[in-house]
Structure formats: structure tokens, C-alpha cells
KOLBALO-985402 format. One record per residue: x, y, z of N, C-alpha, C, O in turn; chain. Coordinates in Angstrom, 1 decimal. Layout:
<pts>
{pt {X,Y,Z},{X,Y,Z},{X,Y,Z},{X,Y,Z},'A'}
...
</pts>
This chain:
<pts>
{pt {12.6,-9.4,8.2},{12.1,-8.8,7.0},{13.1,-7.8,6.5},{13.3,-6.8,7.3},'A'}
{pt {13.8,-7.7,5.2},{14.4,-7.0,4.6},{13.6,-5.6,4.4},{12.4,-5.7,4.2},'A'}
{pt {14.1,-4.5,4.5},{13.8,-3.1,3.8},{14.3,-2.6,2.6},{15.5,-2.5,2.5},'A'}
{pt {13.6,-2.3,1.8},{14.6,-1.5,0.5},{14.3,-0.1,0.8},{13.4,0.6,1.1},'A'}
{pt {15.4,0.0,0.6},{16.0,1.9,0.7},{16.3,2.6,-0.6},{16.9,3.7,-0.7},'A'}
{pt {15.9,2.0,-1.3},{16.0,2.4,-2.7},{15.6,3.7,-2.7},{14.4,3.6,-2.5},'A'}
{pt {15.8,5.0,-2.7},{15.3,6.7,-3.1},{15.2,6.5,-4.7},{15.7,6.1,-5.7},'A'}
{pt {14.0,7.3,-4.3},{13.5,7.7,-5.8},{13.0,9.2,-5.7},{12.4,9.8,-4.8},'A'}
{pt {13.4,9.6,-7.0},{13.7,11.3,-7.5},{12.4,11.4,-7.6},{12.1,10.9,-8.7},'A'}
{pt {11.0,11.9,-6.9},{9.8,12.0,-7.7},{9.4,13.4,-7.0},{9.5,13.7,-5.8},'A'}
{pt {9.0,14.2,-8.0},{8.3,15.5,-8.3},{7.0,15.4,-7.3},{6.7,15.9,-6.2},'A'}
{pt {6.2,14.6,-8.0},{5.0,14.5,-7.4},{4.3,13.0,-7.3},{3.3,12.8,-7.9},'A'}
{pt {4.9,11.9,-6.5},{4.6,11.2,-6.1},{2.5,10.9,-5.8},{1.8,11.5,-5.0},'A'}
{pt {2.4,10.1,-6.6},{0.6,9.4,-6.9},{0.6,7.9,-6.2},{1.0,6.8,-6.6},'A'}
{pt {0.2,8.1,-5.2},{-0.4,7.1,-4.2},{-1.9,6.7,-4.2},{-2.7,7.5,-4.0},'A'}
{pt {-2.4,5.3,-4.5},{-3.4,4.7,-4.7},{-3.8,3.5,-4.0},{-2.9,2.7,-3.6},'A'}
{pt {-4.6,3.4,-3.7},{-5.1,2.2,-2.5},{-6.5,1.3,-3.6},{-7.1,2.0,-4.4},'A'}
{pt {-6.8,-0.1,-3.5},{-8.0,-0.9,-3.6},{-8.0,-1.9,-2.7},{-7.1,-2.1,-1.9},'A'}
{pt {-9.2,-2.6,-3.0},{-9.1,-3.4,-2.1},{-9.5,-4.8,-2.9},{-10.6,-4.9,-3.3},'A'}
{pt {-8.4,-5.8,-3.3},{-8.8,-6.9,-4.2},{-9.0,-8.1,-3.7},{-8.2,-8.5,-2.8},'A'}
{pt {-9.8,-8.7,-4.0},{-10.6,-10.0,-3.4},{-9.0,-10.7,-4.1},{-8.3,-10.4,-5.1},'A'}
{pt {-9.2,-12.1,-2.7},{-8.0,-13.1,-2.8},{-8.6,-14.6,-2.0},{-9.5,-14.5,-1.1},'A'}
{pt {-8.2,-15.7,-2.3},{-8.6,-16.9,-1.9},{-8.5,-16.2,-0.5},{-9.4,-15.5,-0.2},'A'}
{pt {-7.7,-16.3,0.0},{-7.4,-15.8,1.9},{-8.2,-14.9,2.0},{-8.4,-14.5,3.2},'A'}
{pt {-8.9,-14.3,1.0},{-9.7,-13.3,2.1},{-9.5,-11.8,1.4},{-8.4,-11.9,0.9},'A'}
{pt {-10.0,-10.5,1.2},{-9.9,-9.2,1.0},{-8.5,-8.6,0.9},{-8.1,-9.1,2.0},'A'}
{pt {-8.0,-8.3,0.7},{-6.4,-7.2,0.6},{-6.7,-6.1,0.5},{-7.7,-5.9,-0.4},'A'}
{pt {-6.2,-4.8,1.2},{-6.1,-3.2,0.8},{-4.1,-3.6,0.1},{-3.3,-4.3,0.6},'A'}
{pt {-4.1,-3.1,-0.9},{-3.0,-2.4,-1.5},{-3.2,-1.2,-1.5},{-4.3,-0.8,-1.9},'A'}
{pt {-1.7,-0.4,-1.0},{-1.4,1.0,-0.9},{-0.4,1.2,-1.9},{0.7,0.8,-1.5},'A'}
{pt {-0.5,1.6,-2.9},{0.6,1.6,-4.0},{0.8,3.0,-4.6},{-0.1,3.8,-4.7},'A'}
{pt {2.5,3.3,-4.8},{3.1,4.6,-5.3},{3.4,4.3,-6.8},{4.4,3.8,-7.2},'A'}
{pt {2.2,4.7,-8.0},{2.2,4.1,-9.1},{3.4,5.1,-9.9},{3.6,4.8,-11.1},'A'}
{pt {4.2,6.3,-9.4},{5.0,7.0,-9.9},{6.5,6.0,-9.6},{7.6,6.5,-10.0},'A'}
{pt {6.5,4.6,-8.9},{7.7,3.9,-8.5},{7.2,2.6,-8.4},{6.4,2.1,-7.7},'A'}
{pt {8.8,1.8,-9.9},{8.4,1.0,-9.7},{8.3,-0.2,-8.2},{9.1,0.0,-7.3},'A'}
{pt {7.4,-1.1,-8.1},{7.9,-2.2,-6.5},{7.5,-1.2,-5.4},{8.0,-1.5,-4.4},'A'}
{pt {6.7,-0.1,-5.3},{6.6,0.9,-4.5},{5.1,0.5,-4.0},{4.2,1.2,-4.3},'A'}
{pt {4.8,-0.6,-3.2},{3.3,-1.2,-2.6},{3.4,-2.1,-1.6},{4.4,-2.8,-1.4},'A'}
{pt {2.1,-2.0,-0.7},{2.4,-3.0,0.5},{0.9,-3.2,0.5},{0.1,-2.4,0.2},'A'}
{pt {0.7,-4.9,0.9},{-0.5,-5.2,1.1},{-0.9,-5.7,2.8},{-0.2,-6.1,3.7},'A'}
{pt {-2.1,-5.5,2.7},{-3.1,-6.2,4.0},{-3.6,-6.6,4.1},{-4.6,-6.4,3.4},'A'}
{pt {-3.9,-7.8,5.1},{-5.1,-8.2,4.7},{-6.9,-7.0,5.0},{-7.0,-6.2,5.8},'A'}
{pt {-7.6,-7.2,4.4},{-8.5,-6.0,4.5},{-9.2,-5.6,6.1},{-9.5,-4.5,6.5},'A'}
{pt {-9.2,-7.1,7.0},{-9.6,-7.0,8.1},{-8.8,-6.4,9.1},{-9.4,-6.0,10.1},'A'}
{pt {-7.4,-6.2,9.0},{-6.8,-6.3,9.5},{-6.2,-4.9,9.5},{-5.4,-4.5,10.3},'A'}
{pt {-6.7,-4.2,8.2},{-6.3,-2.3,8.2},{-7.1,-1.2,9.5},{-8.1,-1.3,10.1},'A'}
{pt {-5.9,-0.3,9.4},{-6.6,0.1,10.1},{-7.9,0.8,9.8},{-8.5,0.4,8.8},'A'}
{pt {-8.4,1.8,10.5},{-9.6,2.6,9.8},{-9.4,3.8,10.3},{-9.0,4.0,11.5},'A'}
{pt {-9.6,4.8,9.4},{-9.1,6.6,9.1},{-9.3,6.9,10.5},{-8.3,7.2,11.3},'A'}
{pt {-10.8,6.9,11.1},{-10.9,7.1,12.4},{-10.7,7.3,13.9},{-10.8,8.0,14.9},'A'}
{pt {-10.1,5.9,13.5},{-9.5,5.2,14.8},{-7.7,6.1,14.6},{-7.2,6.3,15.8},'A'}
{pt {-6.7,6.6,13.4},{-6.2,7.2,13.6},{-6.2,8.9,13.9},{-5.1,9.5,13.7},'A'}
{pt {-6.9,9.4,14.4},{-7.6,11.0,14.4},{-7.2,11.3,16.1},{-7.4,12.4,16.6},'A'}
</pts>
């Protein structure tokens, strides 16, 4: 899997998460709407959960 390393200049970076229904099944996207291509998806079963990181 490629990485982009692309840096981006942002002040105040705005980070947003949903969770959108798909044939396969639920997705969480985590998306940086201050950059473009700035998002990664999951499948929804498969995220983790806030808790389990603590």
C-alpha cells in the first residue's frame, strides 16, 4: 500500500467522521475536510470503539 506524504499548511485542521451505509455493509469515514483526499474508510464492524482505546 502506497502512503502520501503530501504536508499541508493548516492553521486549524477540522476532522469529521459518519458512518455511511454501502452494499458490503456500514463504513466509518474519518475525513480532514480542511484537505483535499485527506480520509480513510472502515468497514463499521470492524472500527475500533473509544473504550476499548482508554
Amino acid at each position: 500500500m502506497a502512503t502520501d506524504t503530501t504536508a499541508a499548511n493548516v492553521s486549524s485542521p477540522e476532522v469529521m467522521a459518519s458512518v455511511n451505509p454501502s452494499p458490503c455493509g456500514d463504513e466509518l469515514v474519518i475525513a480532514d475536510i480542511t484537505c483535499d483526499d485527506a480520509w480513510l474508510s472502515v468497514r463499521a464492524d470492524d472500527a475500533p470503539v473509544l473504550p476499548d482505546w482508554r
